[in-house]
C-alpha positions in Angstrom: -1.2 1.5 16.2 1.2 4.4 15.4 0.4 7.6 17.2 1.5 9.6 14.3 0.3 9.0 10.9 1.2 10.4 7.4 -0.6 14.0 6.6 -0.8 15.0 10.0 0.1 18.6 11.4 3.1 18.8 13.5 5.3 21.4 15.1 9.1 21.0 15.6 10.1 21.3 19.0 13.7 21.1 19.0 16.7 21.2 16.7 17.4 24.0 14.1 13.8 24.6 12.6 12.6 25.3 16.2 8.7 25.9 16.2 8.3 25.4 12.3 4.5 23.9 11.8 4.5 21.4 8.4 3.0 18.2 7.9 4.3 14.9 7.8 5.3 13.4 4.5 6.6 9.8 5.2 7.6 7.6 8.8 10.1 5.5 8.5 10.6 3.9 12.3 11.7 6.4 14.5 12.7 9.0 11.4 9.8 11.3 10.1 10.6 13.2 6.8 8.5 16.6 7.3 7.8 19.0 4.2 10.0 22.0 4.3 11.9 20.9 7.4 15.6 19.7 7.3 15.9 20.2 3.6 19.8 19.6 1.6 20.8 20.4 -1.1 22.8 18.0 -3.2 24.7 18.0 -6.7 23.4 15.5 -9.1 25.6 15.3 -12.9 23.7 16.8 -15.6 21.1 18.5 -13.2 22.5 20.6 -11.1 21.5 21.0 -8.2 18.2 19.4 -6.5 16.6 19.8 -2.9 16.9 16.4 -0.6 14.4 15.7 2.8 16.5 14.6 5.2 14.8 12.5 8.3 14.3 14.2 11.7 13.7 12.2 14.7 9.9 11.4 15.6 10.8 12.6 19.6 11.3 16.0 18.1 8.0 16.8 16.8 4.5 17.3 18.1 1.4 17.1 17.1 0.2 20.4 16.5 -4.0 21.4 16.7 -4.4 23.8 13.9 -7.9 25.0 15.4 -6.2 26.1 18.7 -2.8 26.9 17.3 -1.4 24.8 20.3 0.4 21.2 20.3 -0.6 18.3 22.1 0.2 14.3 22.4 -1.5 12.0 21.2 -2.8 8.8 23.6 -4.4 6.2 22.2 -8.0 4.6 23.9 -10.0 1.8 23.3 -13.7 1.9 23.2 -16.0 -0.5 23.9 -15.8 -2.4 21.1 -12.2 -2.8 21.4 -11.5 -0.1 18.2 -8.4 1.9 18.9 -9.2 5.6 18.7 -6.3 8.5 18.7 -7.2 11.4 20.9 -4.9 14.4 22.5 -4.1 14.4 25.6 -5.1 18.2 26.0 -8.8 18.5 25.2 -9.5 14.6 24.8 -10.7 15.3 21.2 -10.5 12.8 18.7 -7.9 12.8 15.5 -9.1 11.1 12.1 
């Protein structure tokens, strides 16, 4: 089970968009394409110009609690009935 998931909140905690809070668009291994972070622009013939998402490493975001404005980790536990559940590690609450 991934710890983070398509849609959710995250902050950037290093590299040039330092502290920039977006949501994730697409995983793809260890790269995370984030909406409005890392952004190129490239020249394509016939339409000028158009706006590229470029992947970011997944160690350089967080998840980010949107209730709190604060970021925390995610761990994953397993209840009794041996379902995985994602929680953060700050406040032990539960992520959907």
């Amino acid at each position: 089970m991934k710890k983070l998931r398509n849609g959710d909140p995250v902050i950037v905690i290093s590299w040039k968009h330092k502290w920039k809070v977006s949501v994730i668009e697409k995983i793809d291994w260890e790269r995370v394409y984030v909406t409005w972070v890392n952004e190129a622009k490239k020249a394509m013939k016939g339409k000028w110009f158009i706006k590229k998402l470029l992947p970011i490493h997944i160690s350089n975001i967080m998840y980010y609690l949107e209730s709190e404005k604060k970021w925390s980790k995610i761990k994953i536990d397993i209840k009794k009935d041996w379902k995985r559940v994602r929680k953060t590690k700050l406040d032990n609450k539960v992520v959907n």
